[in-house]
Every structure is written in structure tokens, then in C-alpha cells.
C-alpha positions in Angstrom: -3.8 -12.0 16.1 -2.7 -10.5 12.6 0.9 -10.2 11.5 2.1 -7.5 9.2 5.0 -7.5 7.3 6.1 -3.9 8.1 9.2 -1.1 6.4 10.5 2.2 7.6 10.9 4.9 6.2 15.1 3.7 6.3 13.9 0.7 4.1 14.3 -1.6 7.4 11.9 -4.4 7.3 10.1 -6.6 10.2 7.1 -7.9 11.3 4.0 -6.6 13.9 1.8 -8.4 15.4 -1.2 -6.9 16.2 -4.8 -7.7 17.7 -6.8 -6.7 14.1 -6.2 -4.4 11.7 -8.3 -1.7 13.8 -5.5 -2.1 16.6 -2.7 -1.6 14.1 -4.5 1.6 12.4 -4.9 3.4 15.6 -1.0 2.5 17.0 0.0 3.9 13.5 -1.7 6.8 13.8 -1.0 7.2 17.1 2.9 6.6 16.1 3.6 4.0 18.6 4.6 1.4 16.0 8.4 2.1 15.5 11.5 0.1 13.6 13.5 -2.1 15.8 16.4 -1.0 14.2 16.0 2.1 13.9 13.6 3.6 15.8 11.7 5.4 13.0 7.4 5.3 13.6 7.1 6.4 10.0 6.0 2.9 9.3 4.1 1.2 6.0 2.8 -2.0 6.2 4.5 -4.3 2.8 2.7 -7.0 0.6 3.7 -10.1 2.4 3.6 -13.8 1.8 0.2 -15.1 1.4 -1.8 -17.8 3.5 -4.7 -19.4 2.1 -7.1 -21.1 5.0 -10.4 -23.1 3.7 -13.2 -22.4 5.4 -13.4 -25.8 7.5 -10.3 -25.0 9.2 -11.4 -21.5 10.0 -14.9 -23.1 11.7 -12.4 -26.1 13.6 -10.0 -23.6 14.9 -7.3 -25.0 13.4 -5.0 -23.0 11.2 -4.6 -25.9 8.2 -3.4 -24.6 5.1 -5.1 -25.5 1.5 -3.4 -27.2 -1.4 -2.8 -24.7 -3.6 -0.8 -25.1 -6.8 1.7 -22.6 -8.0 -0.6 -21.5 -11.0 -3.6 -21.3 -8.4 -1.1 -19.1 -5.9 0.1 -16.5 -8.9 -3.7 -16.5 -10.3 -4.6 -15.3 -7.1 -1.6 -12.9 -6.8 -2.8 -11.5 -10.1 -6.5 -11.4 -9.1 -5.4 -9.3 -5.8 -2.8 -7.3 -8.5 -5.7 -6.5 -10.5 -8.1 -4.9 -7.8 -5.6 -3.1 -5.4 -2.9 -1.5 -7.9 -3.6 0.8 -10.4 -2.7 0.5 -14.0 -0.1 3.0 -15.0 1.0 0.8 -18.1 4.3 1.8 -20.1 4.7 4.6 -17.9 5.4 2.2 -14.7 9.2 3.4 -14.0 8.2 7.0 -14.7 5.8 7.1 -12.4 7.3 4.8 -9.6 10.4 7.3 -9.8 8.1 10.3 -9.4 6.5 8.1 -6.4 9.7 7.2 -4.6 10.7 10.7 -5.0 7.6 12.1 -3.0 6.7 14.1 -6.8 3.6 11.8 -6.6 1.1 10.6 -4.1 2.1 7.1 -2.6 0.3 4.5 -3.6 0.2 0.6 -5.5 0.7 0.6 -9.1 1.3 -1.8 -12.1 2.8 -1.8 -15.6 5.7 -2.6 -18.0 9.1 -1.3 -18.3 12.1 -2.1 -20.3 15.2 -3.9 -19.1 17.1 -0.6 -18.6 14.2 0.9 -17.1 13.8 -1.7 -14.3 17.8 -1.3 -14.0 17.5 2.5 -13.6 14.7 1.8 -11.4 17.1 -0.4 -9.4 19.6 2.2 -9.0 17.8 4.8 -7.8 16.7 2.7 -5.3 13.0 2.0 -6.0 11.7 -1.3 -5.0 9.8 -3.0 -6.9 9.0 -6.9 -8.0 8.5 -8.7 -11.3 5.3 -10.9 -11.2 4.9 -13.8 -14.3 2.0 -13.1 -16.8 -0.6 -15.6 -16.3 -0.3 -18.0 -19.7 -3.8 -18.0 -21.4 -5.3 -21.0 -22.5 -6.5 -21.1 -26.1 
């Protein structure tokens, strides 16, 4: 079983739980999957909190989570960052405007913006998060 962290197209958020991600691909498409509060199917699934399982408690059965510290966790946010969101750099509230407003195609980006871009950003309605740089040692 595979839970999703799910949104509407309302911005109402909840979760799914589905048998695999095949199961949750075809009900999408098939627009079965619909907001509790709302009743929209237009439906995205939404970056959720993240479980790490070591490979012994897979094998067991058991679902026993890892010790992970929180420079190991955001290392691995970053890692996932860096190999499903494309790099728009300076140009990240530009674009992310141009997204929300269906200008662009939908899809996972990073980069920078100024204070009073991110506060723009904010009141327009355009969600985003603010992840930590990873300090590098020297």
C-alpha cells in the first residue's frame, strides 16, 4: 500500500492510498480520484514527508525507520532536488508565476529569488518552499 499526499486543483490537500503507483496512475487517468472537499478529480500528487526504511526492515517485514540526522535528511532532500527539478536559477519567481498561471508547462523547478520576489510570489498565490543550502566543508 502507497500513500500519496495529494491537492486539487482548489488547492485542498489530503492523502490517497493506493495499491502501487500503477493503481494510482490508472484511477487518475481514469478520473476516479476526487477531493474530499470538494469533489474536484483534477488531482496532483504533492512532495510529501519522507520515510527512509533500511534494507533489513524491508526483508523482515517490519516497517522500522533508520536513524537519520537532520543533515543526512536535507542532504537527501537536496540530492532528490537535484535530479527531479529543473534549474531555472535567478529566474525562479518569473517562471513559477508564468507556471501557476498555465503561461508555462507544469512542472518541478528550482532557483533563487529576492525577498520581494518570494513575497510577490506569495501574493499571487504561488506555492512554493524554502529549502537550506547544504554548508560545504572546506
Amino acid at each position: 500500500m502507497i500513500i500519496y499526499d495529494l491537492k486539487c486543483e482548489k488547492g485542498h490537500t489530503f492523502e490517497g492510498w493506493f495499491k502501487d503507483q500503477h493503481a494510482w496512475n490508472l484511477q487518475k487517468s481514469q478520473r476516479l480520484v476526487s477531493c474530499p472537499v470538494c469533489n474536484s478529480s483534477n488531482i496532483e500528487m504533492i512532495p510529501s514527508s519522507i520515510t527512509i526504511m533500511g534494507k533489513d526492515s524491508r526483508a523482515a517485514g517490519k516497517l522500522q525507520e533508520k536513524e537519520l540526522s537532520p543533515a543526512g535528511a536535507l542532504k537527501m532532500l537536496h540530492q532528490y532536488i537535484d535530479k527531479n527539478f529543473e534549474d531555472v536559477g535567478d529566474k525562479f519567481a518569473e517562471i513559477a508565476l508564468k507556471i501557476h498561471y498555465g503561461d508555462e508547462e507544469k512542472r518541478n523547478i528550482k532557483g533563487t529569488s529576492t525577498p520581494q520576489e518570494e513575497e510577490n510570489l506569495k501574493e499571487e498565490g504561488v506555492q512554493f518552499i524554502k529549502v537550506p543550502l547544504l554548508k560545504m566543508d572546506s
